[in-house]
VEXRO-982749 format. One line per field, with one value per residue (C-alpha): x, y, z negated. Coordinates in nm, 3 decimals, padded with zeros to 5 digits, always signed. Each point is the difference from the previous one (the first is absolute). Example, Ala and Ser with C-alpha at 12.3 -4.5 7.8 and 13.67 -1.06 7.14 Angstrom:
! VEXRO-982749
u	c(+01.230_+00.137)
v	c(-00.450_+00.344)
w	c(-00.780_+00.066)
END
This chain:
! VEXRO-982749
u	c(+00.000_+00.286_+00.180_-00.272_-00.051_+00.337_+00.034_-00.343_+00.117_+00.323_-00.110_-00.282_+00.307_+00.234_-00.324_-00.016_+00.340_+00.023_-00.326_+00.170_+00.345_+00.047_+00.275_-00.010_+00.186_+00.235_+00.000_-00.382_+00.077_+00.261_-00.254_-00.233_+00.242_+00.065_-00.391_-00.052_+00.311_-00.067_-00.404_-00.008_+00.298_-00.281_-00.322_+00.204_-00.093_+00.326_+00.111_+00.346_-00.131_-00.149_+00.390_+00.121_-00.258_+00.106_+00.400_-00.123_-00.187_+00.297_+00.216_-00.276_-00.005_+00.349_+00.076_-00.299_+00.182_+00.309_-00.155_-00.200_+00.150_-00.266_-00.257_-00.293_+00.013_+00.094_+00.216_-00.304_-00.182_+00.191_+00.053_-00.342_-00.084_+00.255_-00.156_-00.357_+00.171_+00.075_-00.383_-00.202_-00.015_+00.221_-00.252_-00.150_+00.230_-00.069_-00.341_+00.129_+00.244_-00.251_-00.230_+00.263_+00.082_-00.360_-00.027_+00.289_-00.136_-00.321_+00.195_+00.175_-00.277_-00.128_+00.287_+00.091_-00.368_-00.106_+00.291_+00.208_+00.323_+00.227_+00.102_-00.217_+00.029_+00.024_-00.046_-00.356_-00.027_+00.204_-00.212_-00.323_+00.122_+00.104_-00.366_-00.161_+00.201_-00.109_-00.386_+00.014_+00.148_-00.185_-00.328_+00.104_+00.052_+00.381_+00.027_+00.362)
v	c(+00.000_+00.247_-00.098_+00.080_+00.297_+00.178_-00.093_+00.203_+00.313_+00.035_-00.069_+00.290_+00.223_-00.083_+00.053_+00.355_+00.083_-00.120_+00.201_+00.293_-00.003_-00.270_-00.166_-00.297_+00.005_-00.230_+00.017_-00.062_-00.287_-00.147_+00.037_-00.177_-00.271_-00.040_+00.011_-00.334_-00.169_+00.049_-00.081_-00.260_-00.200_+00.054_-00.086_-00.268_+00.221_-00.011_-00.258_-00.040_-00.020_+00.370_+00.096_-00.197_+00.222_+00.313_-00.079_-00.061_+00.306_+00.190_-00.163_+00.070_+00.351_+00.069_-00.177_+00.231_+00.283_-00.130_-00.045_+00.321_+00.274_+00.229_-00.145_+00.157_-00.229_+00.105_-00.194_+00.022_-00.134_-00.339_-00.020_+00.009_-00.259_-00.200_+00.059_-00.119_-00.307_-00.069_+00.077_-00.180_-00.379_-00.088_-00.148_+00.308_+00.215_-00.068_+00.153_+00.269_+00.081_-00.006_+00.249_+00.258_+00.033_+00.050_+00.205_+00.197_+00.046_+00.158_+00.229_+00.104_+00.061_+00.211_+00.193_+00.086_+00.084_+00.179_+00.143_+00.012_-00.118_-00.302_-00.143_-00.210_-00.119_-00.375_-00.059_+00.074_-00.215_-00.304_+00.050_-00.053_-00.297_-00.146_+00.084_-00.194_-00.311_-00.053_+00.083_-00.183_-00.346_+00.054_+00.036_-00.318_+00.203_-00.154_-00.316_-00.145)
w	c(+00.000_-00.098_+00.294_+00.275_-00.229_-00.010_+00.371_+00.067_-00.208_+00.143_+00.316_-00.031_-00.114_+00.279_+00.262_-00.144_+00.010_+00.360_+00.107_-00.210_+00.063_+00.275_-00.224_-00.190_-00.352_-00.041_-00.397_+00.074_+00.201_-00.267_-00.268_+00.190_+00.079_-00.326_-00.125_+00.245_-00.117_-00.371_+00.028_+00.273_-00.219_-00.297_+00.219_+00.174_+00.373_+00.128_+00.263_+00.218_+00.337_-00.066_-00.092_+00.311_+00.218_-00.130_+00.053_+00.360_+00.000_-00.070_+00.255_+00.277_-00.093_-00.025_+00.359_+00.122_-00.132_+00.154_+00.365_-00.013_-00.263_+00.091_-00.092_-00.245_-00.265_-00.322_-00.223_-00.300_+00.241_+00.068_-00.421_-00.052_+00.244_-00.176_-00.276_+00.072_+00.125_-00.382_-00.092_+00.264_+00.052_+00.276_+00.227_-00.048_+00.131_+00.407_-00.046_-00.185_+00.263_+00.233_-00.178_-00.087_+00.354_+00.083_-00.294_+00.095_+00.380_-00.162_-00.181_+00.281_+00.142_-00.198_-00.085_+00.359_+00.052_-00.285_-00.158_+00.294_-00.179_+00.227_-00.339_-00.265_-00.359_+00.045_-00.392_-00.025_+00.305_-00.158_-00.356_+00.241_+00.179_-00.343_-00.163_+00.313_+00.040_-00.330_+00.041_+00.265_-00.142_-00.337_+00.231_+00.251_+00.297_+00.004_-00.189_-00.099)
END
């Protein structure tokens, strides 16, 4: 419970400083690291696969980065997904990579649109594919 709970309340925090600021702290970040480690060791949430898919998460991005250096995508960005890896249940994680790039494209949307900006928060964007990966397993949409 405390571990879906700290994940939700930093994850509000870092969505607000994105929106805000378009940065991601990394002391936030850290904390919240640290938050999953300490309660899913307690709640018994945490699970090796989920660190396995966020080492590989960071060696995508960084050979991304290394391809294409110009690329929009902020190193917050790439910690948090890491990140989420640790939260979610691994055979979770396709569909939640799925929705935060359809997430994402809305936002982009709507940003270019409406607020005529080229850039986007992506951690409001992450936080919503995150909240509906797991409405949609705890409803049956996607069953594991």
């Amino acid at each position: 419970m405390i571990f879906t709970l700290s994940f939700y309340i930093f994850s509000l925090l870092l969505s607000y400083t994105d929106c805000t600021k378009f940065k991601i702290p990394n002391i936030t970040l850290a904390t919240l690291f640290l938050f999953l480690l300490i309660f899913g060791l307690l709640e018994d949430k945490l699970n090796y696969i989920s660190f396995i898919i966020s080492l590989v998460i960071l060696i995508f991005f960084v050979i991304i980065l290394l391809i294409m250096p110009k690329q929009i995508l902020g190193g917050g960005d790439i910690k948090y997904i890491m990140v989420v890896a640790i939260y979610l249940e691994p055979l979770l994680f396709p569909l939640f990579l799925i929705l935060t790039g359809l997430c994402q494209a809305l936002f982009l949307i709507f940003i270019q649109k409406y607020k005529r900006r080229k850039v986007a928060p992506m951690a409001p964007a992450i936080f919503m594919a995150v909240c509906l990966t797991e409405i949609f397993y705890k409803i049956g949409i996607y069953q594991i």
